[in-house]
C-alpha positions as CSV (number, residue, x, y, z in Angstrom):
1,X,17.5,1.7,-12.1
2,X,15.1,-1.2,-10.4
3,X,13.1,-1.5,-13.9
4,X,16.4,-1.4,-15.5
5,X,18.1,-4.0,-13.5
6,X,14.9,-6.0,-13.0
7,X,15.5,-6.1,-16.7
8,X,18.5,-6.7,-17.3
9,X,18.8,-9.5,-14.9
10,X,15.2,-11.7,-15.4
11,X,14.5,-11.0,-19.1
12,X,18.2,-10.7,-20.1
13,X,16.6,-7.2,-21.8
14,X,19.0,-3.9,-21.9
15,X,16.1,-2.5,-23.9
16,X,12.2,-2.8,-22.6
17,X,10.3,-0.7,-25.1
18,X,7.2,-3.6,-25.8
19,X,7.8,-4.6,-22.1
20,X,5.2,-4.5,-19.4
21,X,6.0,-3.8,-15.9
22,X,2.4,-3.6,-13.5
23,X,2.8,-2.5,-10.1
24,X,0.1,-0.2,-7.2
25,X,1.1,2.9,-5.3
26,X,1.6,6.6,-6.9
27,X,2.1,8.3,-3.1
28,X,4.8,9.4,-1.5
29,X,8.1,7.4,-2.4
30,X,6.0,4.8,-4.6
31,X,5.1,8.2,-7.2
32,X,8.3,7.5,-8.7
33,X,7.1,4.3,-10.5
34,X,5.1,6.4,-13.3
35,X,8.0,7.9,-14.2
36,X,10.7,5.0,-14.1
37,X,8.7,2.8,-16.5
38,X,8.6,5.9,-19.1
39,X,12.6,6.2,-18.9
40,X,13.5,2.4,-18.8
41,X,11.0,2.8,-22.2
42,X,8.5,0.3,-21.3
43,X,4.8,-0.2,-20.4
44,X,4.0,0.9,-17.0
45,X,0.4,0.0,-15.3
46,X,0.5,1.6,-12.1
47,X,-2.7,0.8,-9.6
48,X,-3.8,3.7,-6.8
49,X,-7.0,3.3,-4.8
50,X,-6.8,7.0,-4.2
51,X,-7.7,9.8,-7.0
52,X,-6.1,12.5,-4.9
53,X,-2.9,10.5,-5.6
54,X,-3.2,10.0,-9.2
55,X,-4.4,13.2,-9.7
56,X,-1.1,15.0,-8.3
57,X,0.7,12.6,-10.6
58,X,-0.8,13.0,-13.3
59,X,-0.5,17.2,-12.9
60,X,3.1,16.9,-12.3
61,X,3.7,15.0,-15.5
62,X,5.0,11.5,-13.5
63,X,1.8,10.1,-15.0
64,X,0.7,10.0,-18.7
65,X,-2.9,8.6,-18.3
66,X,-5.6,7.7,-15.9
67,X,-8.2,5.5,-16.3
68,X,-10.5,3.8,-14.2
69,X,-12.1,1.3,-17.0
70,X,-10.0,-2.4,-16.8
71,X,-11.1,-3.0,-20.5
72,X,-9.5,0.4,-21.8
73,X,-6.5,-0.1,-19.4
74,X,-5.9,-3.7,-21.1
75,X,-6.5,-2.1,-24.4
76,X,-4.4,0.8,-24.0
77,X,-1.5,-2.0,-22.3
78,X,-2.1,-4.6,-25.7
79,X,-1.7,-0.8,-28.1
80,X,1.2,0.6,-26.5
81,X,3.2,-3.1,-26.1
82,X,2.4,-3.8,-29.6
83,X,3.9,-0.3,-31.0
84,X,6.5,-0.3,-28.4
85,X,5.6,2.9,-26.9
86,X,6.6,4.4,-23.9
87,X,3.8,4.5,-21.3
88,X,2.7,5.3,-17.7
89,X,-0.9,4.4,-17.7
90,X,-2.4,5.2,-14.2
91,X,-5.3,2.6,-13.3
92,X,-7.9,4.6,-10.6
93,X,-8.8,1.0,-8.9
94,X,-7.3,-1.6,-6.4
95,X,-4.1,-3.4,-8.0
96,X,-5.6,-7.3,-7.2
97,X,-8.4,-6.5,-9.8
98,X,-6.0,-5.8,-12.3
99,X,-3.7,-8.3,-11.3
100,X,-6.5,-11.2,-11.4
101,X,-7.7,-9.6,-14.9
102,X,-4.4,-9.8,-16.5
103,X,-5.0,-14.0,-15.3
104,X,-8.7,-13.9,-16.9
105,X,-6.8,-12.1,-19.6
106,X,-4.1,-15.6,-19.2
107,X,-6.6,-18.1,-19.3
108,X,-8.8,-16.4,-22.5
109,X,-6.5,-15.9,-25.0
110,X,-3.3,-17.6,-23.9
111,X,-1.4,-14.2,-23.8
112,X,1.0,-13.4,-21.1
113,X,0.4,-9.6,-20.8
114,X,2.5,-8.7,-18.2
115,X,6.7,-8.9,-17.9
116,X,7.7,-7.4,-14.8
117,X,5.6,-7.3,-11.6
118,X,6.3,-5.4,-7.8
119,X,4.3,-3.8,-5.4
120,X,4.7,-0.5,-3.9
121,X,1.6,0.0,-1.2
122,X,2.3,0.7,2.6
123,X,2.9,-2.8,3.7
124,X,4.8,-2.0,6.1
125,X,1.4,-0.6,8.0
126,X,-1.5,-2.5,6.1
127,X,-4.1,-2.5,8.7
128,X,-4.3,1.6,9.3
129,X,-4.4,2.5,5.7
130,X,-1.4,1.4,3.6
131,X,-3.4,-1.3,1.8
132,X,-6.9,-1.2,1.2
133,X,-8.5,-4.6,0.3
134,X,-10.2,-5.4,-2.8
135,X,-13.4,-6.4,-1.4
136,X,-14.7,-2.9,-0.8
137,X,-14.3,1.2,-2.8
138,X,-12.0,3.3,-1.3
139,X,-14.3,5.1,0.7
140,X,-15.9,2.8,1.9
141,X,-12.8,0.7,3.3
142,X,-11.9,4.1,5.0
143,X,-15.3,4.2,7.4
144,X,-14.8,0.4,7.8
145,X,-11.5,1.3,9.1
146,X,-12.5,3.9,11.4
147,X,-15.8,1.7,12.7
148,X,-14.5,-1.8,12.4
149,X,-10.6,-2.0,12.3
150,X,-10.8,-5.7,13.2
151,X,-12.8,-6.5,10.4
152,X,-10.6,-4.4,7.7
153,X,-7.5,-6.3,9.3
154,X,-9.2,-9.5,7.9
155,X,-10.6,-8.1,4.9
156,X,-7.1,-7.3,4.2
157,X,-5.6,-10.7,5.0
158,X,-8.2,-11.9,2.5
159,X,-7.1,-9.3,-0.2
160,X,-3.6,-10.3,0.5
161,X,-3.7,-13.9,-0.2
162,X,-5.9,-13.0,-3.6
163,X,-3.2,-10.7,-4.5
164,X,-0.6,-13.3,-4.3
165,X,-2.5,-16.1,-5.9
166,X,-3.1,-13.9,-9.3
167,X,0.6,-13.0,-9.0
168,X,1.8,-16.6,-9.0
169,X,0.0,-17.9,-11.3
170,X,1.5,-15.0,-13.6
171,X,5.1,-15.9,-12.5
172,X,4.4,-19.7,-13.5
173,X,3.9,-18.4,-16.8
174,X,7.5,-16.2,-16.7
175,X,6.2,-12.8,-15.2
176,X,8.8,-11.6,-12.8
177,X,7.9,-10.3,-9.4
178,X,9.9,-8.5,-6.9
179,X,9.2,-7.4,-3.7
180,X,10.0,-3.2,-3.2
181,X,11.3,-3.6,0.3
182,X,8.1,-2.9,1.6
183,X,7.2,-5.4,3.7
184,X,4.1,-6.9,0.5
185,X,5.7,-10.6,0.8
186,X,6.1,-10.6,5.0
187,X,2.6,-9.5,5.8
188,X,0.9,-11.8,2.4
189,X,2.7,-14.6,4.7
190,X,1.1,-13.5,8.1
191,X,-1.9,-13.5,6.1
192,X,-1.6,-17.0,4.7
193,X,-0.7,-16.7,1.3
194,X,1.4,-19.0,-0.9
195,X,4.4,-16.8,-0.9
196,X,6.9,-19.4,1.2
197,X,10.2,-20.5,-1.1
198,X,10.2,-24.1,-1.7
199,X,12.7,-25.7,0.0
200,X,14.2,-23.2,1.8
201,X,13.4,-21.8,5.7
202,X,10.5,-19.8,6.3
203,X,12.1,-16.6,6.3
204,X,12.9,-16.9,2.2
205,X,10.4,-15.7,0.0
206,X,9.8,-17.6,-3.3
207,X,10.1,-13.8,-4.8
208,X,13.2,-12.1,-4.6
209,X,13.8,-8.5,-3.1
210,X,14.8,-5.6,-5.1
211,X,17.5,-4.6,-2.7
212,X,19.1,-7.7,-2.6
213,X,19.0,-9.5,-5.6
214,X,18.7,-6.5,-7.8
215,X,20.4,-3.2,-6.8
216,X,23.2,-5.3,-5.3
């Protein structure tokens, strides 16, 4: 019903087959996303640091595809949008490198690739494991968590304000971003990013959140 909505309301769409929604997270409450892009009938691109995750999915059926190439994952995204197929593509990498390839992708060709955007990591707890920064693998951000927490609390901050820089420069295009309620736009603010809504008091976001502006 987000997708749906999210729809509806910013692309003036009832029907999204040729539409591309990107988001990150296939865990606990987030594993739902494979699944709602294939019945809202668009292009989903789903980032997950962790194969364990993706793996699940993908077993249950929530996921159609993993991959952990960014070439075949834009190819694959370019196929499916073109032919207006129905897709949950699962990308086994950290969601700012696909967010900042879809801008490379932006400034090469001219193409806006991507519709809808969100985000669906554990915000709400980002410095003991709910978002892993882009800087370093999986693994290895998991040590650097257990040896140096203060230094994967920055490394995170930095992700953060990368994160939102590829997204907004997507959204000044006409990608439309939400925020899932889970805290991505109130700790991408604590870290520094551009995320503040012009004009308005510091506790409006320049993105709007799915609860409010959407579901209501």
């Amino acid at each position: 019903l987000t997708v749906l909505n999210a729809g509806r309301r910013y692309l003036k769409a009832e029907d999204l087959s040729g539409k591309v929604f990107v988001t990150s997270g296939l865990g606990g409450m987030s594993g739902a996303q494979a699944k709602a892009a294939v019945i809202a009938g668009c292009v989903g691109i789903i980032a997950e640091v962790d194969e364990a995750a993706l793996l699940k999915r993908h077993k249950q059926g929530w996921l159609m595809e993993i991959s952990n190439n960014l070439d075949h994952c834009i190819a694959r995204l370019r196929e499916a949008r073109k032919n207006k197929i129905a897709l949950s593509l699962g990308y086994h990498g950290n969601v700012v490198d696909l967010w900042e390839r879809l801008v490379y992708e932006l400034h090469k060709t001219g193409e806006l690739l991507v519709d809808l955007g969100s985000d669906q990591t554990s915000c709400h707890n980002p410095f003991n494991g709910g978002y892993y920064p882009v800087q370093l693998g999986f693994e290895e951000a998991k040590q650097l968590l257990s040896t140096n927490p203060g230094k994967f609390r920055t490394l995170v901050q930095e992700s953060l304000k990368r994160h939102v820089a590829a997204i907004n420069k997507l959204a000044d295009k006409g990608m439309f971003f939400w925020d899932y309620g889970n805290a991505f736009l109130l700790e991408a603010q604590r870290a520094g990013a551009d995320v503040e809504k012009k004009g308005a008091n510091k506790t409006e976001f320049r993105y709007p959140s799915y609860v409010q502006h959407i579901m209501g």
